[in-house]
N, C-alpha and C positions, 0 to 999 in steps of 0.2 A: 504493500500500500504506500501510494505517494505522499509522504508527510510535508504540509505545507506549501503546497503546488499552488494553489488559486486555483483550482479546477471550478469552473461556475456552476453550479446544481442548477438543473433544467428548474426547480421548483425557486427558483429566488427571483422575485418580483424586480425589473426594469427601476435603475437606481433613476432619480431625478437628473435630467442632464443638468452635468455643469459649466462651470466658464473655465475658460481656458486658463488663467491664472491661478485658479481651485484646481485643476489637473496637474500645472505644471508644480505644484506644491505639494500636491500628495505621492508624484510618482518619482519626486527628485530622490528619495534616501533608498530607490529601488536602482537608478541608472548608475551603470559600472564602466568606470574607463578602461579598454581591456591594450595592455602593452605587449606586444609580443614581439617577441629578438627575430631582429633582420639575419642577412644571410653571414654565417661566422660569428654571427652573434655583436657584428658590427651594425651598430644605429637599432631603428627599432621602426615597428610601424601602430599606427594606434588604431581602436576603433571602437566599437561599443556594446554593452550585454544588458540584462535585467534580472536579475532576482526572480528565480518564478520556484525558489523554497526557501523556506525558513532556514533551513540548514545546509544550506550553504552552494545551492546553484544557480547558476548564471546561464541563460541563454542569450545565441549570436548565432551571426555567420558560420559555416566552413571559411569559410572561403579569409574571414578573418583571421582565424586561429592557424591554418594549415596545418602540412604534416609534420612533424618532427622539430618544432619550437617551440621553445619555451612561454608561459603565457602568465605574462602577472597582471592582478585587478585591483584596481582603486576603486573605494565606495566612496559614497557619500562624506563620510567624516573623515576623511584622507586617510584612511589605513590602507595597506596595501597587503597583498596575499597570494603568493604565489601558487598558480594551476596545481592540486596533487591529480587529478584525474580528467582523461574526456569522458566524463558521466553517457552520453550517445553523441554521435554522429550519421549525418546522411549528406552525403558527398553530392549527390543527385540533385538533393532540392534546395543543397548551400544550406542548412540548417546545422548547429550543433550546439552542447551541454557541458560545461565543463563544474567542477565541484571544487571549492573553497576551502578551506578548514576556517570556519567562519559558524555562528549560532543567531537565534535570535533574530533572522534580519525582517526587511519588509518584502513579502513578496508582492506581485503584480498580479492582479488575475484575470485570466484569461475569459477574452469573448467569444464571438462567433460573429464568423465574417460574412457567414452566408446567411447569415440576416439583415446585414449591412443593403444597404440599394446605393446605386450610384448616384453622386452630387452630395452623399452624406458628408458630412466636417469629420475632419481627422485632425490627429496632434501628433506629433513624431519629435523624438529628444534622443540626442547623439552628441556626437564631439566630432562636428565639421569643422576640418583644420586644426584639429587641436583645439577649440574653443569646448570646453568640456559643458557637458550639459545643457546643450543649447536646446529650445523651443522653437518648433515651425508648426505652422498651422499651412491647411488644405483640404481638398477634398480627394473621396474615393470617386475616380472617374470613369475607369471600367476593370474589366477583369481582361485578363490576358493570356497566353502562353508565350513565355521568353526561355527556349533552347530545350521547347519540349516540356518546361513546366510549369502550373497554373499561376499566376501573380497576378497581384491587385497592383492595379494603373493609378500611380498617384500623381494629382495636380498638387505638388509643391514643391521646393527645390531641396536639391539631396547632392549634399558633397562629400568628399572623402574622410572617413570615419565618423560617415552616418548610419555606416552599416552595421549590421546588426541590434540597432536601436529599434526599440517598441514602435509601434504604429497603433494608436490611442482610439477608440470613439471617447464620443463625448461623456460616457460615463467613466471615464478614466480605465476599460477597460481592455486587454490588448488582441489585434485583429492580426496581427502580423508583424513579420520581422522585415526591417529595410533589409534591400538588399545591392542595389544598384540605381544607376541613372542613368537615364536615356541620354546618346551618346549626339543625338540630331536632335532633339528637342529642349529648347530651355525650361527648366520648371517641371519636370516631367519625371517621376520616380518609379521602383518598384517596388514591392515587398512579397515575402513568401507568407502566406495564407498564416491565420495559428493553428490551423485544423491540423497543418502538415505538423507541428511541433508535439501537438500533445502526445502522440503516437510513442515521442522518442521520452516522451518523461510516462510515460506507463511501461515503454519496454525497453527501457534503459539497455545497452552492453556495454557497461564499464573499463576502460584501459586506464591503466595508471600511469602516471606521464613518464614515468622512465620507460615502457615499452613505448608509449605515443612518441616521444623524440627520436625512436630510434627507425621506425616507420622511415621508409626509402634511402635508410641512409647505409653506405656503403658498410662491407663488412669489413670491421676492421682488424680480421686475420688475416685479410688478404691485399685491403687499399691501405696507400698510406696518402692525404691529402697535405699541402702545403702552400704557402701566402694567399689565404683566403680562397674568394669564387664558392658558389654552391653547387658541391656535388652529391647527385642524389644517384637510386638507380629506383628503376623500374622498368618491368617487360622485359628485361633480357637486357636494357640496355643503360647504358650510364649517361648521363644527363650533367650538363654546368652550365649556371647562369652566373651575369656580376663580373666584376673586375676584380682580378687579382690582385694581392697587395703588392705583388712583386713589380720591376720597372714594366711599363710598359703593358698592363694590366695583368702579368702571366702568372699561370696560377699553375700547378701540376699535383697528378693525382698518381702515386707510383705501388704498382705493384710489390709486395713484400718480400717476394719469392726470388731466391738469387735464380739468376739464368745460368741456361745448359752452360757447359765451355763452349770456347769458341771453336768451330764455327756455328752460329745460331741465329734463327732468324725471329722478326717481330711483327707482328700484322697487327691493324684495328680499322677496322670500315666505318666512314666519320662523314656528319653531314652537318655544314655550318648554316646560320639563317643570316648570312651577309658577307658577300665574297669578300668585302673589306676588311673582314676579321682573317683567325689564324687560331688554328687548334690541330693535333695530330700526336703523332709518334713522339716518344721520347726514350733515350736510350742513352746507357754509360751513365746514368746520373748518380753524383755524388756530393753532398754537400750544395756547392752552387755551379759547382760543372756538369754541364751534359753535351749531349748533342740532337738536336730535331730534325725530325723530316715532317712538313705539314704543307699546305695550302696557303697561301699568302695574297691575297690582292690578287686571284685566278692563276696563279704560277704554284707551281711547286720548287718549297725551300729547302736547303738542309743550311744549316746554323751549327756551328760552337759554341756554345756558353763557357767562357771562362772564367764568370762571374757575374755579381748579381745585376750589373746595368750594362746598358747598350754600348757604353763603352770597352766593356768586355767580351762584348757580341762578334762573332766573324757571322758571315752568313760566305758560304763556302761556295756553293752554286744555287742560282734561281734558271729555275726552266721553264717556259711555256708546253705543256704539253698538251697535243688531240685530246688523248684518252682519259683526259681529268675532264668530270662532269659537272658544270657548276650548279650549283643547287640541289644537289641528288647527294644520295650516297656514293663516296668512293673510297677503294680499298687501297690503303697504305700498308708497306712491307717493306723493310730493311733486312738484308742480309749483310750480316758480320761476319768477318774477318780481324784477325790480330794487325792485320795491317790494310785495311780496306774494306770499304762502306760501298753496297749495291740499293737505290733505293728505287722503286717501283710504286705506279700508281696502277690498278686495275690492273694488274699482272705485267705493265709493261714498264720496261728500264727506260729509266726518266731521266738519273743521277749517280753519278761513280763519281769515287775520293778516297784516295790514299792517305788520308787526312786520319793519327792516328796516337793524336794527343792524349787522348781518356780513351783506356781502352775496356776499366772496369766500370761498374755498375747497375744501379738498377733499371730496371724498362718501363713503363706506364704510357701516361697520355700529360697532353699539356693543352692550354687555350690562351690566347691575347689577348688586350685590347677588353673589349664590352660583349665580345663572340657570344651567342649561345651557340653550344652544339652538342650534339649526341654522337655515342660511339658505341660500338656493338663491335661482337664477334672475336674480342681480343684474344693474342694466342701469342705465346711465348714458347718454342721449342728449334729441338736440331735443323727441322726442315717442316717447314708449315705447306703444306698442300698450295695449288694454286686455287684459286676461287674462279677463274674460269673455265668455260665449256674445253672440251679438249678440240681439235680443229677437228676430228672424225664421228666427234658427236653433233657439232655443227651442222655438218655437210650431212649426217645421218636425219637431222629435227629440219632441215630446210627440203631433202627431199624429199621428206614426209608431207610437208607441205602447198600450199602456191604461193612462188615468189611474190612478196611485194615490191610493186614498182620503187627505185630509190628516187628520190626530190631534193630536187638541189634548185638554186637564184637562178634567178630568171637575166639571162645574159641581155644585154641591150642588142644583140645580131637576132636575138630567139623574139624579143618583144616586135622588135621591126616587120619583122617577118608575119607573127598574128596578129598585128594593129588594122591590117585592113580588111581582115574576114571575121565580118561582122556577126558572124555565131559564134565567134572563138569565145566570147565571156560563157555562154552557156552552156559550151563543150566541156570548156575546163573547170564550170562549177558540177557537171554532170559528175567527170572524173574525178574532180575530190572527193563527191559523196559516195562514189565507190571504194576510193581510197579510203576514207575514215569508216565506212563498212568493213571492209578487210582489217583495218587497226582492230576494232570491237569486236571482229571475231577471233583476231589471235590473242586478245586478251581475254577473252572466254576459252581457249584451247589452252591456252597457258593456267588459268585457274583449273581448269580440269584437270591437265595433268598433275597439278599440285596436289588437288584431292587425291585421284586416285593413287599417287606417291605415299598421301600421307593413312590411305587407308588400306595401305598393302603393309603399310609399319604396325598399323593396332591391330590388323589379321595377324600380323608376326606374335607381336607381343601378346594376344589370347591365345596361344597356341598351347597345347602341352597339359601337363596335368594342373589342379587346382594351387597345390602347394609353389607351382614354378612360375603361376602368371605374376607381372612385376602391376600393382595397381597405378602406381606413380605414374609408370612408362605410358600406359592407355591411356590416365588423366590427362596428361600432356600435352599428349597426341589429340585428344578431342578439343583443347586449347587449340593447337596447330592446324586443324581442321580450319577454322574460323581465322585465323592470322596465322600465315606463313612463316612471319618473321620471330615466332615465338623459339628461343634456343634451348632444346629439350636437354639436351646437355649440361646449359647451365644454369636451367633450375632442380636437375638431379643432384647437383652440384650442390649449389644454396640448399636440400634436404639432409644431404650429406655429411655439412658441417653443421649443420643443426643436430642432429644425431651425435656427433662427434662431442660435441659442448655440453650436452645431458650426459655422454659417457662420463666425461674429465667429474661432473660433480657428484658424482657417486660415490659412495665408498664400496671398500674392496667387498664389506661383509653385504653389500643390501641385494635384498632376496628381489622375487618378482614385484609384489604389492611396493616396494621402494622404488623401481624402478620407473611401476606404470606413474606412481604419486610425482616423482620427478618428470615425468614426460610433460602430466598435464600442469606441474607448476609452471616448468621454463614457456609451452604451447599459448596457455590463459594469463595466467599471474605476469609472468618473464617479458614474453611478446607481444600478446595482448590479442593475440587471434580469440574472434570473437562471431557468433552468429551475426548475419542481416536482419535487422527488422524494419528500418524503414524504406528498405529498397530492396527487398526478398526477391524478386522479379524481376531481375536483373543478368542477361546470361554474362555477366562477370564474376557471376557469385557460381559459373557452374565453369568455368575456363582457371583450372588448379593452376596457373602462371599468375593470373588475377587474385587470384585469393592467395597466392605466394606475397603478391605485391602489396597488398590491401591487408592483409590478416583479416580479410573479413568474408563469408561463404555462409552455405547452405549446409544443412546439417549433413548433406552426406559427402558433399566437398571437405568439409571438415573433420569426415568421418576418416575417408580415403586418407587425408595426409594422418591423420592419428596412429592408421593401422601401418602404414609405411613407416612412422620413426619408430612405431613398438615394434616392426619387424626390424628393422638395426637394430635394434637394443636386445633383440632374443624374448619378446613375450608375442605369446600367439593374440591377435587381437581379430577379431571378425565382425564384421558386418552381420547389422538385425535391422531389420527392411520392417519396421512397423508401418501399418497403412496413416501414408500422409506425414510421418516423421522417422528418419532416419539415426539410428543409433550405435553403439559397436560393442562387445562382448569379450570383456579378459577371460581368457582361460587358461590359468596358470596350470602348472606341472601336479603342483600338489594345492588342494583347497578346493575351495566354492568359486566360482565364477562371478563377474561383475558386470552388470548392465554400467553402462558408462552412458551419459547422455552430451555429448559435444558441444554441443551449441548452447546449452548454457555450463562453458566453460569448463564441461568434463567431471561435472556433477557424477555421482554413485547414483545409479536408483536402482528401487525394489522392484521386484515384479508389479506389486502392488501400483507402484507408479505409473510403471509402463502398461500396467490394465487403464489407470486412468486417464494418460495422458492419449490415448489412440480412442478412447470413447468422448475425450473433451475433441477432436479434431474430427472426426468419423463419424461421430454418434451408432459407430458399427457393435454389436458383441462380439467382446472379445475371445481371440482361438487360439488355441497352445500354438499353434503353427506359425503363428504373428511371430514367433521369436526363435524361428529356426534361423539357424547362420544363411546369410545370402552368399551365393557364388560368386566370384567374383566378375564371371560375363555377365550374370544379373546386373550386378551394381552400376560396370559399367553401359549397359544399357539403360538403366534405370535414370545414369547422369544424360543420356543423351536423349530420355523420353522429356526432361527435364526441358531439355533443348528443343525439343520438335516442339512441346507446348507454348512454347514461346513465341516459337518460329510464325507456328499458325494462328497465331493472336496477332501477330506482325503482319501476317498475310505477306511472309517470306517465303515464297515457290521455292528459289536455288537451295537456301538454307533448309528446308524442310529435306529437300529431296538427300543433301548432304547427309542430315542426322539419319534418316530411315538406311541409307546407305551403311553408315555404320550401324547401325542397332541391327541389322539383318549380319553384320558379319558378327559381332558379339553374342546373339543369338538368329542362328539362323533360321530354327524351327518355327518362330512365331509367324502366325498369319496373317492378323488384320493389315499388320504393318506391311508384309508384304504385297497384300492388295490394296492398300494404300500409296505403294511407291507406286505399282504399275500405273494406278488413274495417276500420279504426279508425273509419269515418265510421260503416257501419250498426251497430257496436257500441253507438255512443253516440248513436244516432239519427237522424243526418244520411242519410235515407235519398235524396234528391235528389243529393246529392252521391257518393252510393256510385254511385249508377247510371252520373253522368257520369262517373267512373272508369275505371266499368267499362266503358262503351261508346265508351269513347278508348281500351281495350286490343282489345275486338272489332274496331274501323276499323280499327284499325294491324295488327292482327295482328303482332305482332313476334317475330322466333325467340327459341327456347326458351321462350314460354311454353304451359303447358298452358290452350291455350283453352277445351278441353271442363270442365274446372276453372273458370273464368274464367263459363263460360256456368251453371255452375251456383251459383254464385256469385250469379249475376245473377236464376236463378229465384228464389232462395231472398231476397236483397232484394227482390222482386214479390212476397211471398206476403201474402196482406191479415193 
């Protein structure tokens, strides 16, 4: 039960409106200045929360608070109090909770906005500009959708660190959180509903702020970061924004890990948002000597550092190269030598130097200047593969094909030439729209084959007996289904040394029941992986890359990675598939077995629980068989029924067709789904593939289905 919320009891009689000056009086010792640490924990930025319990929570923005910084609040009487908790968060509708160690305050209580009509007065109090607890008046002037979700259109004016300030009716009572201001309108604001808020103070998932800080932020077994810039990771890839503190704004992020001997090479595929920046390779570094190879003002550099300012800087060779792509990702790789440097953009040799000053150190990334960029795919070894096609698989995927015409400038002899055949504009508007026909469909042949790639690897990985499937490996994979670019590699990786860190706190004596208690402190307590509840519907909560990134998922996304570190660590853990809520099963060597319930943080329950918890969701009676272990092709099916329900609420055909794709190879036997793919396959063409469908349900004949349905089905795909 929420102690000291203001929730408004439907029975409480319509207070007398009042004046704006009686508002701005009563709700002053509720509005909270909230400080939260800039990037490095240099400067700060501010913005604003309210009281909505007595003991001590604050609601704002997301979008204020962000990931992984620290967050201190000013009340009313100038004390201050540093964030212990994010009481909830939803990243989706910019709403979040964070908790005080604070008693006694005033809370604000909450209205309802969907009684509000538009042209009603409003009051909104924030700190625009730093002006702490300012008063604006307005009205509600409609409702909206901004990026997909519902907002109230406010006519008043809304500046920076107005957000997350109260949005008032005239009962002093609150309809919504600021959130933003419209970027083309003066006077024109928005806020998120309070409807969306209550959700998150009734079903709170509490992170304590040393896992909240720790949220996107590099591991630091393995990065070592230096003179500022904010390096975060997510999705497989690392991320820097901000100026370095070093000359020239450079900042570097260095791998831990000594490299091979020489000879060894270093790869990272890096995409900048301003070709006037500079971010890339770094290598030999020690102290303030290194050496770089990066992108520069469209050229590719390699530099000396022999010290911390540009005075110390050699820049060794600058090159123009074709096969450096501006604006895209490109792939950087250095090969070393004891006495010579080979650097390469895109597989191709760009840069040679017998330059051989600093021969030891360590390897990472570096960026310049105000650069954002992102870098994926880092690899430090003897010989790092090439990342392009080989010339014979080229020539193998183009004769597969029909050539597309190449396009090149239009020469002043070619112009001359169609200037006076006055159908030439219609000609050559014809043939581009066959040309960008042909693009669109080799970027659907190109997704295709990624699919089928990527679901000839979860065919691999379901293979074999029960005890051998790897769940991680599937989870992944149905990630990579949906994003290609997710690296399954390294987020086995990132599971890995999670495992590794629960081992080290162990002692030598702790039995199973120690181990599982340690798994779910460092998972809940430690991390702060926590169930979704304000955005449960969300297929990020069912892509295990996502919920790597987020600690946040669905109870059986959260189930999968649980039974994954308890299998590192040697305890059997299984999957229990109750209807409507997913759960997981210790079974130690010796003892009684334990329901574990995930998603609320790896709770203990009784049967008795999970009798009630599957009758409070189902309203079903409950079956001994509700709690047999699930297999693990079940499971994985199960994630990816998750996904087709999605899909089809989307009224996403390709994605639909994807998930049934796999759920048929995870279990093959099931039917509906089968003749379900076949109508999705002749809807959208595949009429080859509807027939085999169909005529893998006439062979089998299986009960309950209606064949004569099935047969006609079948005619109606044969008809020319």
């Amino acid at each position: 039960m929420l102690c000291g919320a203001g929730l408004l009891s439907a029975a409480e009689p319509p207070a007398k409106a009042k004046t704006v000056e009686q508002i701005a009086e009563a709700v002053h010792p509720s509005i909270a200045v909230l400080t939260v640490s800039a990037r490095e924990g240099k400067g700060a930025s501010l913005g604003t929360g309210f009281v909505v319990s007595a003991d001590g929570l604050i609601a704002t923005n997301f979008h204020v608070i962000d990931v992984g910084r620290a967050i201190t609040v000013e009340l009313a009487d100038g004390k201050h109090y540093d964030a212990t908790e994010v009481h909830a968060a939803d990243r989706e509708r910019d709403l979040a909770v964070i908790r005080i160690d604070a008693k006694g305050l005033t809370a604000l209580k909450l209205g309802d906005s969907t009684a509000m009509k538009d042209g009603q007065a409003v009051v909104a109090v924030g700190n625009p500009r730093g002006l702490k607890r300012s008063v604006v008046t307005g009205v509600l002037s409609s409702r909206r959708e901004v990026e997909g979700r519902p907002v109230l259109q406010l006519a008043m004016p809304v500046e920076p660190g107005n957000s997350g300030g109260p949005v008032l009716d005239m009962d002093g009572r609150v309809v919504g959180v600021v959130s933003s201001k419209s970027l083309v309108t003066p006077n024109l604001g928005f806020a998120v509903a309070v409807e969306s808020l209550k959700p998150l103070l009734e079903k709170p998932h509490p992170v304590p702020m040393s896992a909240w800080l720790t949220i996107g932020a590099l591991d630091q077994d393995d990065w070592q970061t230096q003179q500022g810039a904010r390096w975060r990771q997510r999705a497989g890839r690392i991320q820097v924004e901000g100026a370095g503190a070093g000359f020239g704004g450079r900042s570097l992020c260095l791998w831990k890990h000594d490299p091979p001997t020489l000879p060894y090479e270093a790869t990272v595929t890096v995409k900048i948002d301003d070709e006037a920046g500079a971010a890339g390779l770094m290598f030999r570094a020690e102290d303030d000597k290194s050496y770089g190879f990066y992108p520069s003002g469209g050229k590719l550099r390699l530099t000396r550092f022999d010290g911390p300012d540009v005075y110390s800087w050699k820049v060794l060779r600058e090159e123009a190269s074709p096969d450096y792509r501006p604006g895209d990702w490109n792939v950087l790789k250095v090969h070393l030598e004891k006495d010579h440097i080979r650097c390469y953009v895109n597989d191709k040799l760009v840069i040679e130097s017998d330059d051989a000053a600093w021969t030891t150190g360590k390897t990472g990334l570096a960026k310049f200047r105000e650069t954002e960029a992102e870098f994926k795919q880092f690899r430090v070894a003897k010989e790092v593969p090439t990342s392009a096609p080989s010339a014979d698989a080229t020539a193998r995927v183009l004769k597969a094909i029909e050539k597309l015409p190449l396009r090149e400038s239009p020469k002043p002899e070619l112009l001359d030439k169609l200037a006076p055949e006055g159908a030439a504009p219609a000609v050559l508007l014809d043939r581009a729209r066959l040309l960008e026909g042909q693009a669109a469909q080799m970027r659907k042949l190109a997704q295709a084959v990624q699919e089928v790639t990527v679901l000839g690897a979860l065919d691999r990985a379901l293979k074999g007996d029960e005890d051998k499937i790897d769940l991680l490996q599937a989870a992944l994979l149905i990630a990579r289904l949906d994003n290609d670019e997710v690296d399954v590699e390294a987020y086995r990786a990132e599971v890995d040394g999670m495992a590794r860190k629960i081992k080290a706190s162990l002692l030598n004596s702790a039995d199973e029941t120690a181990k599982r208690e340690a798994l779910s402190k460092y998972l809940f307590a430690e991390r702060g992986f926590h169930g979704s509840r304000g955005d449960y519907y969300n297929r990020a909560n069912s892509h295990m890359s996502e919920v790597l990134d987020d600690r946040e998922g669905l109870p059986i996304t959260l189930s999968v990675l649980y039974i994954e570190l308890g299998r590192r660590l040697g305890l059997q853990i299984e999957g229990v598939g109750l209807p409507g809520h997913f759960i997981v099963r210790h079974v130690p060597a010796k003892g009684e077995a334990s329901l574990i319930d995930v998603f609320e943080g790896g709770k203990v329950m009784t049967k008795e629980e999970a009798v009630k918890k599957t009758g409070e969701i189902t309203g079903q009676p409950f079956k001994e068989n509700f709690l047999a272990a699930t297999p693990k092709r079940v499971i994985v099916s199960r994630m990816l029924h998750n996904l087709l329900n999605l899909a089809r609420k989307d009224r996403d055909a390709p994605g639909g067709l994807r998930y049934l794709d796999a759920i048929l190879i995870a279990t093959p036997d099931v039917v509906e789904e089968r003749l379900m793919r076949a109508g999705g396959r002749w809807q959208t063409g595949d009429r080859d593939g509807a027939l085999r469908d169909v005529d893998w349900l006439l062979d089998r004949q299986p009960e309950g289905v209606d064949l004569e349905r099935v047969r006609e089905l079948r005619r109606v795909i044969t008809l020319p």
